[in-house]
SEMI-502972 format. One line per 8 residues: number of its first residue (from 0); their letters; for each residue x, y, z of N, C-alpha, C. Coordinates in pm, 1 decimal, padded with zeros to 6 digits. Layout:
! SEMI-502972
NUM = A = X Y Z X Y Z X Y Z | ...
This chain:
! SEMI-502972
0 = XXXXXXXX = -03519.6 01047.7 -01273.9 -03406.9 00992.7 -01345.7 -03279.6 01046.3 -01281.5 | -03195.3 00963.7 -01241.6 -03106.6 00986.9 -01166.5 -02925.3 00993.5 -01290.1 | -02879.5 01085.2 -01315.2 -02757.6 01087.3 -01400.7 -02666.7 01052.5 -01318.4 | -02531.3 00953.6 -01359.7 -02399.5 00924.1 -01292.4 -02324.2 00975.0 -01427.1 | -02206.5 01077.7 -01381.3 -02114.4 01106.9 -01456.0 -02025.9 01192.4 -01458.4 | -01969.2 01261.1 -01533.0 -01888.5 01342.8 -01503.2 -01916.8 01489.6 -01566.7 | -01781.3 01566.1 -01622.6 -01837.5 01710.4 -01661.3 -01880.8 01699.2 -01783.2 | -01853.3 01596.8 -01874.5 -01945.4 01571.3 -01991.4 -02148.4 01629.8 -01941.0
8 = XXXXXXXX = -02177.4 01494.0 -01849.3 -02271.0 01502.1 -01777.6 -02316.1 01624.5 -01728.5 | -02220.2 01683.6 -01644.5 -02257.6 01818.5 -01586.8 -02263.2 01948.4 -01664.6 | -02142.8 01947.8 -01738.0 -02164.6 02071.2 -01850.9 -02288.5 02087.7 -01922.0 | -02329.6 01949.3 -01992.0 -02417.9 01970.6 -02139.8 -02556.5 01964.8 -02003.2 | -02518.9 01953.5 -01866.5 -02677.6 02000.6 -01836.4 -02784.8 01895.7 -01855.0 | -02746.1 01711.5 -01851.6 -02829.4 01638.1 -01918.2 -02922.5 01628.2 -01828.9 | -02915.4 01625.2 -01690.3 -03081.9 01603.0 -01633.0 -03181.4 01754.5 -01662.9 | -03150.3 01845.2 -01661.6 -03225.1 01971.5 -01737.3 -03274.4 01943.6 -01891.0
16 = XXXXXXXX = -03175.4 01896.8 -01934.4 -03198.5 01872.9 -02122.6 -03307.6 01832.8 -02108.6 | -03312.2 01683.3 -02033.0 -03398.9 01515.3 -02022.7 -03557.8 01651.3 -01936.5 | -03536.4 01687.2 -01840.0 -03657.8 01751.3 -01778.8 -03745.4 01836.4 -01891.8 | -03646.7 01944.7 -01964.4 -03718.6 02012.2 -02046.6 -03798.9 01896.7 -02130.8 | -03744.0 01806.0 -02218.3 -03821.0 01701.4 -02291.2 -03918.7 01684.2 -02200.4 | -03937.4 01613.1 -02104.9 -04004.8 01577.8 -02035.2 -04130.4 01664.1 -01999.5 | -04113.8 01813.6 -01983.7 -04168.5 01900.3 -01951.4 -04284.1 01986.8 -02072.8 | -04180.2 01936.9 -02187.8 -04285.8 01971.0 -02315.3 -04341.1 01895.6 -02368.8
24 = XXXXXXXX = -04345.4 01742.4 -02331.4 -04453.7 01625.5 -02332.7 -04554.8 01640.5 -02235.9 | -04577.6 01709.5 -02148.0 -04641.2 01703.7 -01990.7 -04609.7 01636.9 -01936.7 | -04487.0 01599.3 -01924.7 -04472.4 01462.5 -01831.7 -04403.6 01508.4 -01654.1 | -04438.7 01455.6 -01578.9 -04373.8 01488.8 -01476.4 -04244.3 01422.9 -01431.7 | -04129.0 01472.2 -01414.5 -04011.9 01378.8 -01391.9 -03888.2 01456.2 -01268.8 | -03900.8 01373.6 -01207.0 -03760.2 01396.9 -01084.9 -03620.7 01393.5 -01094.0 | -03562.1 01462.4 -01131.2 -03407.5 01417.2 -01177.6 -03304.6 01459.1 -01087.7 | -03191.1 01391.1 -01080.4 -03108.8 01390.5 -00980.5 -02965.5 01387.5 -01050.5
32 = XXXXXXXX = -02825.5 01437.9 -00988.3 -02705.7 01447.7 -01094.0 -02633.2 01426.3 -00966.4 | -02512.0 01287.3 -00993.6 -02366.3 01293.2 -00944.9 -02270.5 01298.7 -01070.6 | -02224.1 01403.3 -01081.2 -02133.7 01441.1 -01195.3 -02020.4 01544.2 -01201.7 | -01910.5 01428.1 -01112.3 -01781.0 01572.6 -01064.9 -01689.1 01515.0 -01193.5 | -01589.9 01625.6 -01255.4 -01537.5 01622.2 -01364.6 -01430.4 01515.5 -01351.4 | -01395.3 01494.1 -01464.7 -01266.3 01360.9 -01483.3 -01278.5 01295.0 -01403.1 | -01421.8 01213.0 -01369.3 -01409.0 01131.1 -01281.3 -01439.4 00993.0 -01344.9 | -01433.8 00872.4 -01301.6 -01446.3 00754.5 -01365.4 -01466.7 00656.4 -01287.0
40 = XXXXXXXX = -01608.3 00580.8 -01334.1 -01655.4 00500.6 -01256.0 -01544.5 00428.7 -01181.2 | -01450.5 00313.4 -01246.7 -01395.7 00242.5 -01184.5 -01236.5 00250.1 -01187.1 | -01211.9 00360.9 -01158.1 -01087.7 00428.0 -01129.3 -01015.0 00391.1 -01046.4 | -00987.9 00328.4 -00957.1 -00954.3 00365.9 -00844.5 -00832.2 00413.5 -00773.6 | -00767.0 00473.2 -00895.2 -00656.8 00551.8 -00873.2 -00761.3 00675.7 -00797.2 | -00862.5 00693.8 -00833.7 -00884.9 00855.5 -00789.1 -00969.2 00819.3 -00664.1 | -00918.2 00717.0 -00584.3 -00973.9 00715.2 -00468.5 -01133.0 00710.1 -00457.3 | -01180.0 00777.2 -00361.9 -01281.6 00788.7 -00300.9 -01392.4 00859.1 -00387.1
48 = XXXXXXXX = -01335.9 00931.4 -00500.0 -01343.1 01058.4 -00584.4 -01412.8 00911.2 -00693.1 | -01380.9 00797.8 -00737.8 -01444.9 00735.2 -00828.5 -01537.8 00672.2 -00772.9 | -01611.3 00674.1 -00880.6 -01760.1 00639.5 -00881.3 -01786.7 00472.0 -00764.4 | -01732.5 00416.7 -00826.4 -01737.6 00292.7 -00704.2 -01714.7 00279.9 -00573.0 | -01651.1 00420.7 -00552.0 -01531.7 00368.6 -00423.3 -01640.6 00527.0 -00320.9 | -01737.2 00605.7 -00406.5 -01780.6 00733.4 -00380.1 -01892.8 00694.3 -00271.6 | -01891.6 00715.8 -00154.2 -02020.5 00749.1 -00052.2 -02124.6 00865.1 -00128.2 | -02139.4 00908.5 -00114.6 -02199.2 01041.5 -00168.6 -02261.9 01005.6 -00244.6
56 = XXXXXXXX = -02206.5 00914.8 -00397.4 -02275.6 00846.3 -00485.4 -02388.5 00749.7 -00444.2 | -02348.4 00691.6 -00360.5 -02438.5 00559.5 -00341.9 -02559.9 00606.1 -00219.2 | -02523.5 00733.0 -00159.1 -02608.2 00725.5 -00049.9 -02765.9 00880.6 -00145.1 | -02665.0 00943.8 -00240.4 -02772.4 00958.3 -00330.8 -02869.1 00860.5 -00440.6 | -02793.3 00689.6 -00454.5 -02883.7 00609.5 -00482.9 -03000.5 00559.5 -00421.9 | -02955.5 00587.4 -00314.8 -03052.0 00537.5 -00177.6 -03145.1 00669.7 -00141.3 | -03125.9 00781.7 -00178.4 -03219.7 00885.7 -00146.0 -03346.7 00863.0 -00200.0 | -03389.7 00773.6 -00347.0 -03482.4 00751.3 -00379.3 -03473.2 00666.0 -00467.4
64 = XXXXXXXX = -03598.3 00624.9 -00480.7 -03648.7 00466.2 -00571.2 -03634.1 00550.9 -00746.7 | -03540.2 00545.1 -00739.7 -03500.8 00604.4 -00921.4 -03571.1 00529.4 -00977.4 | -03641.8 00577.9 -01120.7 -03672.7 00430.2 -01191.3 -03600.9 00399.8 -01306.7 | -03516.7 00547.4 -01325.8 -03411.3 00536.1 -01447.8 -03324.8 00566.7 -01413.3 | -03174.8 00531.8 -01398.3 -03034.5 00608.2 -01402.1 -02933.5 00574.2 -01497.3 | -02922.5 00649.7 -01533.2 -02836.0 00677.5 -01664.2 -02677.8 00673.9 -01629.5 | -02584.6 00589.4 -01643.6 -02461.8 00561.0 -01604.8 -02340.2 00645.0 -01723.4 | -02304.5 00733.1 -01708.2 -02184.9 00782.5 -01819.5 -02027.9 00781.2 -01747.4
72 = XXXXXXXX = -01944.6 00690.6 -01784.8 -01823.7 00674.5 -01765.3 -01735.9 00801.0 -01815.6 | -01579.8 00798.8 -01811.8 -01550.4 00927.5 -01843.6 -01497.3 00842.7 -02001.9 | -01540.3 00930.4 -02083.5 -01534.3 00890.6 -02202.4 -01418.4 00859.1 -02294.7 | -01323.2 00964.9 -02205.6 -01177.9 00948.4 -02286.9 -01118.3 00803.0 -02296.5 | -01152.2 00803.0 -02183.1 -01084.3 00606.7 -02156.6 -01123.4 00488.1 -02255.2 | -01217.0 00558.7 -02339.7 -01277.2 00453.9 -02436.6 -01241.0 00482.4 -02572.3 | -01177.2 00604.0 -02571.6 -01141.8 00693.9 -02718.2 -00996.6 00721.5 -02720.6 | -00884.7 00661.9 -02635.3 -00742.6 00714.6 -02634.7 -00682.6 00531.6 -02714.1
80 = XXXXXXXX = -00594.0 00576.2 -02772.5 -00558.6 00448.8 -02795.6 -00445.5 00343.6 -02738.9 | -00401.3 00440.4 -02621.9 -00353.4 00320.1 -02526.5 -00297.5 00380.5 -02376.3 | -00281.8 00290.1 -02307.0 -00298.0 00351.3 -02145.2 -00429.3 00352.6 -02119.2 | -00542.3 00329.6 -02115.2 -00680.7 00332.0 -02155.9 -00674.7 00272.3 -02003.4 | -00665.0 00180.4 -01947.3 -00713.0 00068.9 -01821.6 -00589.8 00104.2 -01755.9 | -00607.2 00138.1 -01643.9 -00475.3 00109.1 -01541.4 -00494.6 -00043.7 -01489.4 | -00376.5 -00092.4 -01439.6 -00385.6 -00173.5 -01380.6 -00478.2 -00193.3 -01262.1 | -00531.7 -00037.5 -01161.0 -00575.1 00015.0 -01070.6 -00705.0 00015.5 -01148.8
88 = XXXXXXXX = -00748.9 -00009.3 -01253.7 -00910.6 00025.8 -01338.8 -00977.6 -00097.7 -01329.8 | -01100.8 -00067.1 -01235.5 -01252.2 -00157.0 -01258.4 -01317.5 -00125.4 -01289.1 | -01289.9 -00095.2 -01425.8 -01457.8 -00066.7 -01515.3 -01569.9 -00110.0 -01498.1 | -01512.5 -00267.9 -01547.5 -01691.8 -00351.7 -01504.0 -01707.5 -00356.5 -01386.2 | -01631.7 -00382.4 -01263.3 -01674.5 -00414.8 -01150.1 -01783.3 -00264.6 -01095.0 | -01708.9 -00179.1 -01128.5 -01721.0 -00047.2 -01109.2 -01874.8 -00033.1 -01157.3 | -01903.4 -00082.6 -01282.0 -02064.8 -00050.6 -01305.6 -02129.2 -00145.5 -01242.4 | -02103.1 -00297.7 -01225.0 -02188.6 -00371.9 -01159.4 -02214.4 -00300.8 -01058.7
96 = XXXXXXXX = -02092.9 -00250.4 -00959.9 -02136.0 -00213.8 -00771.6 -02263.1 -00135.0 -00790.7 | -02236.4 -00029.3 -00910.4 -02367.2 00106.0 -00899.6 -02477.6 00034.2 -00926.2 | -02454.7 -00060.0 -01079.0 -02622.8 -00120.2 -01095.7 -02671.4 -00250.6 -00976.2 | -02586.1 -00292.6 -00925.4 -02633.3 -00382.2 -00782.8 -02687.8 -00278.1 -00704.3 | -02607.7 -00150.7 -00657.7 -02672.2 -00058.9 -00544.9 -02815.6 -00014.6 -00605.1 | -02836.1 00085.9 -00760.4 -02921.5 00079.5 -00767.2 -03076.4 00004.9 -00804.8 | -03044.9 -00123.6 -00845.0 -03158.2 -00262.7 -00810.8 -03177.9 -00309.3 -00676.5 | -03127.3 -00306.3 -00600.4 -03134.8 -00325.4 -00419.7 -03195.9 -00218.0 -00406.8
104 = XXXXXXXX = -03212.5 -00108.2 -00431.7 -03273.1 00018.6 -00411.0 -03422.0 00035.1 -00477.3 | -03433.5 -00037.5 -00603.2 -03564.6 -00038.2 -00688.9 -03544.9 -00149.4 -00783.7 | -03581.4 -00280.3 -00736.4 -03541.3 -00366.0 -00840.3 -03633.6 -00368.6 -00972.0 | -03683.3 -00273.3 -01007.7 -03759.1 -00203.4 -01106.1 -03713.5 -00131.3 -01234.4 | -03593.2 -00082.0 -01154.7 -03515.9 00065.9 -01212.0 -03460.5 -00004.4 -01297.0 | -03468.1 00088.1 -01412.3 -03381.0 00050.6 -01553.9 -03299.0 00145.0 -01599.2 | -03181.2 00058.2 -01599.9 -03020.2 00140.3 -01631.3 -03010.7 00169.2 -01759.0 | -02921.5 00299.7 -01784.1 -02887.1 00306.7 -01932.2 -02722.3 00350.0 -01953.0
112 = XXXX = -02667.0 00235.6 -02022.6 -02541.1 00275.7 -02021.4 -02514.9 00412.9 -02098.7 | -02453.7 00543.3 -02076.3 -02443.2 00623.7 -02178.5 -02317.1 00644.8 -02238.1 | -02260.9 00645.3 -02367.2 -02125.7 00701.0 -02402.7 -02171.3 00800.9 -02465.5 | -02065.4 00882.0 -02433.0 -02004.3 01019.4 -02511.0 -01977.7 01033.2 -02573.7
């Protein structure tokens, strides 16, 4: 299970959380984390640094046939009540690119949008 997100993501530790579960079912599971802080999928004020626009991101999609990745946007943007979208903001485009990269990669893999 592959996590996209930020320090929400990285702080609370969710591919560890998801492994331990996993680990006290017997289950065997591979988990993987891109999760640099205040970052946002379809930002693209933050350059190279957002999720769409990120190498790093996509070439860890391609490291392996995920069969789950869990998508978490940065959450504030959904909870402030205005300024929320820059003009510079592709949210949706921003999740399509990741869930196109990762279905070209495993057209198997099943996404889960996550909010915070």
């Amino acid at each position: 299970m592959l996590f996209i997100g930020n320090s929400f993501t990285f702080y609370n530790n969710l591919p560890q959380l998801f492994k331990s579960f996993a680990d006290s079912a017997g289950k065997k599971v591979i988990t993987g984390m891109h999760a640099p802080g205040g970052i946002s999928v379809g930002d693209t004020a933050q350059g190279t640094r957002a999720h769409i626009n990120n190498p790093v991101l996509f070439a860890l999609i391609r490291s392996q046939k995920w069969d789950f990745v869990v998508i978490q946007d940065n959450q504030r943007r959904f909870v402030q009540d205005s300024g929320v979208f820059s003009a510079k903001s592709k949210v949706v485009q921003g999740h399509l690119t990741i869930m196109d990269s990762v279905k070209a990669n495993n057209d198997c893999a099943k996404i889960i949008l996550f909010g915070g």
